[in-house]
N, C-alpha and C positions, 0 to 999 in steps of 0.2 A: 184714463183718457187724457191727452196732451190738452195744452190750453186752446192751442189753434183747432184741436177737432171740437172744444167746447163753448169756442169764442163762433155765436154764429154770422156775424160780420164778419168777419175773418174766413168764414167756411163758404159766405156768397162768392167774396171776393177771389178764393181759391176756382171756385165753380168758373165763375166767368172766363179766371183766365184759363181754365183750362176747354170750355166752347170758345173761347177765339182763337186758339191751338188747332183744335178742330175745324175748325170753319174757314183758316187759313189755308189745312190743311187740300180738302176739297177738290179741286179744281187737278191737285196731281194725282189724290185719292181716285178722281174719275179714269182720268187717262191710264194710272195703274191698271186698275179692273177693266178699259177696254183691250189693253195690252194683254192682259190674261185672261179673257173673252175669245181672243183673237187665237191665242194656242193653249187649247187645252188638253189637256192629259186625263187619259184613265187611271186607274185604281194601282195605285203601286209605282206606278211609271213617271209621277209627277216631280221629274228632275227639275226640268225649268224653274218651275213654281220655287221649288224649293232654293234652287240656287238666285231668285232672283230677294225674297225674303230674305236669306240669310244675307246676300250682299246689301240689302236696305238695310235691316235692323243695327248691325255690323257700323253700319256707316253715320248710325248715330248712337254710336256703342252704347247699345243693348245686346246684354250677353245672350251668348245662342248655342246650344246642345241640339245635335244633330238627330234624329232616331235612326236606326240602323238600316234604314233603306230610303226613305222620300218620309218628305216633314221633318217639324225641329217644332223646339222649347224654348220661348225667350223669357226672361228674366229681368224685372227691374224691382225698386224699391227699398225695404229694410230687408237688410240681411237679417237681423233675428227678429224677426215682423212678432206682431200682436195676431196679424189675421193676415190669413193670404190669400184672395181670391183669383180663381184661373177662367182665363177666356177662351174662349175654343171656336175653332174654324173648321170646316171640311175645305181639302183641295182638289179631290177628283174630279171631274167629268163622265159624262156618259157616253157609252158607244150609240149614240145617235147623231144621224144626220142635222147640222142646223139648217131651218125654210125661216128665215127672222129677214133676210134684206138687209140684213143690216149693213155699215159699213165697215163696222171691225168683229162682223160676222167671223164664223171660225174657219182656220184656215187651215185645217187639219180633217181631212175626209173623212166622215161619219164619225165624226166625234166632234160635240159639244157643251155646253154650260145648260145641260137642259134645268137645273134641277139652282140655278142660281149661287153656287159656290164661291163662282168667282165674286161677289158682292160680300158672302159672306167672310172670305178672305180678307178683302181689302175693309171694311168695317173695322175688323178685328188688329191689323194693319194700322188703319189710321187712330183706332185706340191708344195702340201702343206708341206711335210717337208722340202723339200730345199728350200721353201721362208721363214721357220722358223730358218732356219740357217742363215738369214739374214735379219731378223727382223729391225736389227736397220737401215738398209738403207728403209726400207719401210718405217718407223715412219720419217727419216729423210727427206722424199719424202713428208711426207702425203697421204701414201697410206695405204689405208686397206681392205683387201681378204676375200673374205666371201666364204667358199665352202658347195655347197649343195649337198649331198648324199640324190641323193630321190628317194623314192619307187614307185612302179606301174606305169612304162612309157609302161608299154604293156596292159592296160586297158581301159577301158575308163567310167568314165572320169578318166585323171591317175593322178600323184600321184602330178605334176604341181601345181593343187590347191591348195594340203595341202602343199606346200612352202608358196602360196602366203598368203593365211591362216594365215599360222603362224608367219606370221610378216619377214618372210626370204628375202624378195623382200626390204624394208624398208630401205632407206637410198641412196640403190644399184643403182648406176651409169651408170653401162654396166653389160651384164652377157656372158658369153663366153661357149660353149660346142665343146667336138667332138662326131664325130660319127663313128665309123666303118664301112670303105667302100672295101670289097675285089675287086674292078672292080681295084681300084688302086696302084700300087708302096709302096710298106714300104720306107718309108723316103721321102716321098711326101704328100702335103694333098690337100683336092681339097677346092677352096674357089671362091665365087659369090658371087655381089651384088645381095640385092629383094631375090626374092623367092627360095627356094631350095627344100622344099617339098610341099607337095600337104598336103589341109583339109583331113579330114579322119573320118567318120563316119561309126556306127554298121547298119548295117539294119535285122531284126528279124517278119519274117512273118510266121505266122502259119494259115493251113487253116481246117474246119473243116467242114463234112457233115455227113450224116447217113451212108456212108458205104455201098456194094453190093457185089452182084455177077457181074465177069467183061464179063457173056453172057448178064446180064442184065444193059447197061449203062444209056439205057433210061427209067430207074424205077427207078432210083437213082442221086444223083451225083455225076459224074465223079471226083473224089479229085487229082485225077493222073494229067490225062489230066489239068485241071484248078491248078495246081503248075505248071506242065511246061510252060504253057503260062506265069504264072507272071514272071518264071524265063528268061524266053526268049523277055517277050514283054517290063517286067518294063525295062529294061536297053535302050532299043529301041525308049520309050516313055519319058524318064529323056532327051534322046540325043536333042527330037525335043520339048522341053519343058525349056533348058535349051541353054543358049548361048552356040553354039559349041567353041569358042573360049576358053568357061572356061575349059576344058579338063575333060569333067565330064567321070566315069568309076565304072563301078559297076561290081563288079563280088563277086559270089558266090562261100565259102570255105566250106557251108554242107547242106545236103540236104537227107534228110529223108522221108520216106513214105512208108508204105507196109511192109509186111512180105510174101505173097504168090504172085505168077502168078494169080490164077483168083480169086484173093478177090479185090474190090476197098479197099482202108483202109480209116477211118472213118477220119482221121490227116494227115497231111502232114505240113515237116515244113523244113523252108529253112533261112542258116544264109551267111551274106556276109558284104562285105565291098564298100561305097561308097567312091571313091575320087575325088576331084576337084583342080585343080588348080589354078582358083579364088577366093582368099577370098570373093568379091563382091556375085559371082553365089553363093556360098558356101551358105553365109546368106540370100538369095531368097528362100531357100529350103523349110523354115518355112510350112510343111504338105502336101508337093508338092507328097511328097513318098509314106504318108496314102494315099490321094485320086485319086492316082494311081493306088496303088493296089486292091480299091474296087470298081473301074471302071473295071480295066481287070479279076476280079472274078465275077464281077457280073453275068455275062451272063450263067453259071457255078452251078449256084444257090449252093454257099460253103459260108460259115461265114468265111471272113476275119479279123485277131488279127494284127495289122502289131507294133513295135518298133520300131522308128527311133532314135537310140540314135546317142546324136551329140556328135562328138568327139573332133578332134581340128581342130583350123585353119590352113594354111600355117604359116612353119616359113620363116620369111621374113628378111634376115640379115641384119642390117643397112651400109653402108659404109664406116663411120670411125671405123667401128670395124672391119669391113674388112680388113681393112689398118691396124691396129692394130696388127690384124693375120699375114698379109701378112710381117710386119716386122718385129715380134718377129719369124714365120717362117723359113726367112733368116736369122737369128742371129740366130737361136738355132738349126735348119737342115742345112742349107746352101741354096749357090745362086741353082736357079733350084727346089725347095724345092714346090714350089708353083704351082700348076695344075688347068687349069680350069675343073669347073663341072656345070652341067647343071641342074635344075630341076627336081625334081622327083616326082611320084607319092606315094612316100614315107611320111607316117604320124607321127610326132614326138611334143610331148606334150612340148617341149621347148618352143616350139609358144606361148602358156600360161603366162610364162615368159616375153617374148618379147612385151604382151600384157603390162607392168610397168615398163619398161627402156627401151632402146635401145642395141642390142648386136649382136653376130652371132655364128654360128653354122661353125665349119672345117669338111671334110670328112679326117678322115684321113687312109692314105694309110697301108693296112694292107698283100697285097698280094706280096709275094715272089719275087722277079723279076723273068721272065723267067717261074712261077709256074701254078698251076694250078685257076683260077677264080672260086671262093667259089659264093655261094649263102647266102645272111643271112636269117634268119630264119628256115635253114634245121638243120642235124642234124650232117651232114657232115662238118660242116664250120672248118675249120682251121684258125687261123691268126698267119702270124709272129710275134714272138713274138719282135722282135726290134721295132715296132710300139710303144711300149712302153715307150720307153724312148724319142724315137722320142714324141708323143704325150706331154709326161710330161713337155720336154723342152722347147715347143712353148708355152705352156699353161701359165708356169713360169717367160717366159719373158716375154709375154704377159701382168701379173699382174705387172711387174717392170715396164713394160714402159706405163703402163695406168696413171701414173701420171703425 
């Protein structure tokens, strides 16, 4: 270890100056993220984002490697580092309409920030310039920051891969994210050892028969009738198939079939999301869902198509990265800073990640005090905007003190 990461005066002194970096920072950090609020992009599609990143980072040369479609890799610190820890962003958007009022509401028809990206973007953003403004204390450390902007964490499979793909995982020590939580306090973040979300898998069945009249069901078959049982009985039949322990949940977000009252229609087709909270159950599933569904269609006499696409695992925080958290945290929000959170049924491709180092995930606190509890993924979300800086400062001491 260097004298300056063992000299702790020397290590306050680093701190500070690297929160008035940050806090300097702010005020552009906002307008950035309302700017990328304003046009946001879905899953893959996120040229903007990316070219407006690379032309920032660039312009306070910070090296930047591009990924082969939308997103990049910046780079600063020791070249033959002691430890290198990586930050990561999601860029995407959702294909949902924004109802927020806001003024730099999105300007881009049914599609926006449901899910808070854009924050986590700019966070991660304003990390990396004010760890560039103090480059030499990282090199003098041996440390070296690798941050990842990457696309399609609202897909699946998302965009995780094409990090590890691309060689972005390589070298990396620990990886660090946050995530937008409005359940919580701005200027608070929530953080757990183990698990903090749940697996998360597509499930995609389509059923198909020759179609009737609905006086005649027993000349045909019933396609109505035999969808609602899948939809009713599969989740019913995963429960007693699956360890109840693992938290399994299946619920369906669409569902299609028909155009008239007395026509049966020849299709019906139904899409939803499974989640589990055991990694273990998780990987038991291996076609447990196809031959469920052509057990509960059979009797029905419909042609069952089912897709089980697998998503990700839990992500599962490690504990020194916890600790990590939990003290750059207090050093960059203050004492009180730190909140527990529990588990969720929430699916997040960071796990992917976590699958080649060891790191963790922060909730961090986005709700008003005293304000109103947002939902993510609607279209109404609001977040405080001081999350922001809040976010960027833990993240930033967090890379100081990873070495």
């Amino acid at each position: 270890m260097s004298d300056l990461a063992a000299d702790p005066a020397t290590s306050t002194v680093t701190t500070r100056a690297l929160l008035a970096e940050v806090d300097a920072l702010v005020p552009q950090l906002v307008l950035w993220r309302r700017d990328l609020h304003a046009h946001p992009e879905t899953a893959r599609t996120e040229t903007r984002t990316t070219a407006f990143l690379r032309d920032t980072l660039r312009s306070r040369e910070i090296a930047v490697t591009d990924l082969p479609r939308t997103g990049l890799i910046a780079d600063l610190g020791a070249t033959e580092p002691r430890h290198r820890v990586a930050l990561r962003a999601d860029l995407d958007a959702l294909p949902v309409p924004e109802r927020s009022e806001l003024s730099y509401a999105s300007t881009v028809p049914d599609v926006c920030h449901a899910c808070g990206h854009d924050v986590h973007t700019t966070v991660v953003l304003g990390a990396a310039l004010a760890l560039k403004a103090i480059e030499p204390a990282l090199i003098e450390r041996g440390i070296a920051v690798r941050f990842l902007f990457q696309p399609a964490e609202e897909v699946m499979p998302g965009g995780a891969h094409e990090l590890v793909e691309a060689g972005a995982m390589h070298g990396v020590d620990r990886v660090l994210a946050v995530h937008c939580d409005p359940s919580i306090d701005v200027g608070t973040v929530g953080l757990a050892d183990g698990p903090i979300t749940a697996a998360c898998d597509a499930i995609d069945v389509t059923l198909t028969g020759p179609g009737g009249h609905t006086s005649r069901p027993h000349l045909t078959a019933d396609l109505t009738f035999a969808l609602a049982k899948v939809l009713t009985d599969l989740p019913a039949a995963l429960s007693r198939r699956l360890d109840p322990r693992g938290g399994v949940a299946l619920v369906w977000g669409q569902i299609d079939a028909g155009n008239a009252a007395n026509v049966i229609p020849s299709t019906g087709h139904a899409l939803g999301t499974l989640r589990i909270l055991d990694a273990e159950e998780w990987r038991r599933l291996d076609g447990l869902v196809e031959r469920l569904v052509q057990e509960i269609a059979a009797p029905y006499q419909v042609r069952a198509q089912v897709r089980h696409i697998r998503g990700v695992p839990p992500v599962v925080n490690d504990r020194a990265a916890v600790d990590l958290l939990r003290r750059a945290a207090s050093a960059a929000i203050g004492d009180g800073a730190v909140v527990p959170t529990r588990q969720s049924l929430g699916g997040e491709d960071f796990s992917w990640l976590l699958e080649t180092c060891p790191g963790a995930m922060a909730r961090l606190g986005t709700r008003t005090p005293g304000g109103h509890t947002y939902e993510l993924h609607q279209g109404d979300l609001v977040i405080d905007e001081a999350a922001i800086g809040a976010g960027a400062r833990m993240l930033a001491v967090a890379a100081l003190l990873s070495g």
